[in-house]
C-alpha positions as CSV (number, residue, x, y, z in Angstrom):
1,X,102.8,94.6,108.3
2,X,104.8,92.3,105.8
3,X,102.1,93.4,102.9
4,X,103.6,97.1,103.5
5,X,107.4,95.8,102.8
6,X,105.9,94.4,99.4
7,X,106.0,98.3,98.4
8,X,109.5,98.4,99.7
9,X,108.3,101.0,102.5
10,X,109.6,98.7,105.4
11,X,112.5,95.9,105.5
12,X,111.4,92.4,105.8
13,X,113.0,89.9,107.6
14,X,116.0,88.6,104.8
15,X,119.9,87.7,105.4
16,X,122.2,90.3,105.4
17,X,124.4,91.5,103.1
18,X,128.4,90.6,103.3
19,X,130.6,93.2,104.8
20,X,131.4,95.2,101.1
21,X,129.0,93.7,99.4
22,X,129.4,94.3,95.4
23,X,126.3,96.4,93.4
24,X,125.4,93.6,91.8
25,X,125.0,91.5,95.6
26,X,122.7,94.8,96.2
27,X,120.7,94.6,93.7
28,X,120.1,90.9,94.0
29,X,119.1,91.6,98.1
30,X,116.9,93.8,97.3
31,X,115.0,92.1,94.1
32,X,114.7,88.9,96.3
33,X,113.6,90.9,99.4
34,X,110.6,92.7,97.3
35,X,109.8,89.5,95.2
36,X,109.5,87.5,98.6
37,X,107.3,90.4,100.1
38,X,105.3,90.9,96.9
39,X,104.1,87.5,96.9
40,X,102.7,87.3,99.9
41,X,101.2,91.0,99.8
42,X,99.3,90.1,96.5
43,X,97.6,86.5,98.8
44,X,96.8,88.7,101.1
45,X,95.1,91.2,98.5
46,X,93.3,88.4,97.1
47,X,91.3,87.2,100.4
48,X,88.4,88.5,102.1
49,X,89.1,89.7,105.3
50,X,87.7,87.3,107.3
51,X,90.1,84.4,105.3
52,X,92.9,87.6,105.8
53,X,92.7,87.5,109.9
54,X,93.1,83.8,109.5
55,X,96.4,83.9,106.9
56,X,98.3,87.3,108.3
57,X,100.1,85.9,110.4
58,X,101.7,83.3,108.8
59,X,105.4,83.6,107.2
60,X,106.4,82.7,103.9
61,X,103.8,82.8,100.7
62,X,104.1,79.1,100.2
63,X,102.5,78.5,103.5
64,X,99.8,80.9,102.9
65,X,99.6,79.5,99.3
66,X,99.2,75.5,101.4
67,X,96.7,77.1,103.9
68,X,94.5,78.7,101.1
69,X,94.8,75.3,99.0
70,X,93.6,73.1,101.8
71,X,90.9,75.4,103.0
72,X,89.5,75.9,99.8
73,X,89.9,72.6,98.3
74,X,89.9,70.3,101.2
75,X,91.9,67.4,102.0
76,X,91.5,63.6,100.1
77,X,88.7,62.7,102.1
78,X,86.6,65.9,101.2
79,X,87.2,65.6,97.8
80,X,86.5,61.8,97.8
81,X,83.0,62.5,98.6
């Protein structure tokens, strides 16, 4: 359910804030929490659901970004041929 925490309904998995942490260290958090979640919540968007099952349950976006790359565009020796 990471895709729901790209709508800031849930928290995603991010490093906590310091003990009296500033307005400014807030903001930041949060910003980076969303832009992490949104990233991934708009791959996920973008596949078909059969390419979703396979991607959901990985982590970050870059490694669903790397998964979608290689399946999609192969690996040297594919696009050797």
């Amino acid at each position: 359910m990471r895709w729901i925490s790209g709508k800031q309904l849930k928290k995603a998995d991010i490093l906590p804030l310091p003990t009296n942490p500033t307005m400014a260290q807030i903001k930041i958090h949060k910003e980076s929490k969303a832009k992490k979640s949104k990233a991934n919540a708009y791959l996920f968007a973008s596949v078909v659901p059969t390419i979703f099952s396979r991607v959901m349950s990985l982590k970050t976006a870059k490694v669903v970004w790397d998964y979608l790359k290689e399946e999609y565009e192969g690996d040297e020796r594919v696009r050797g041929m």
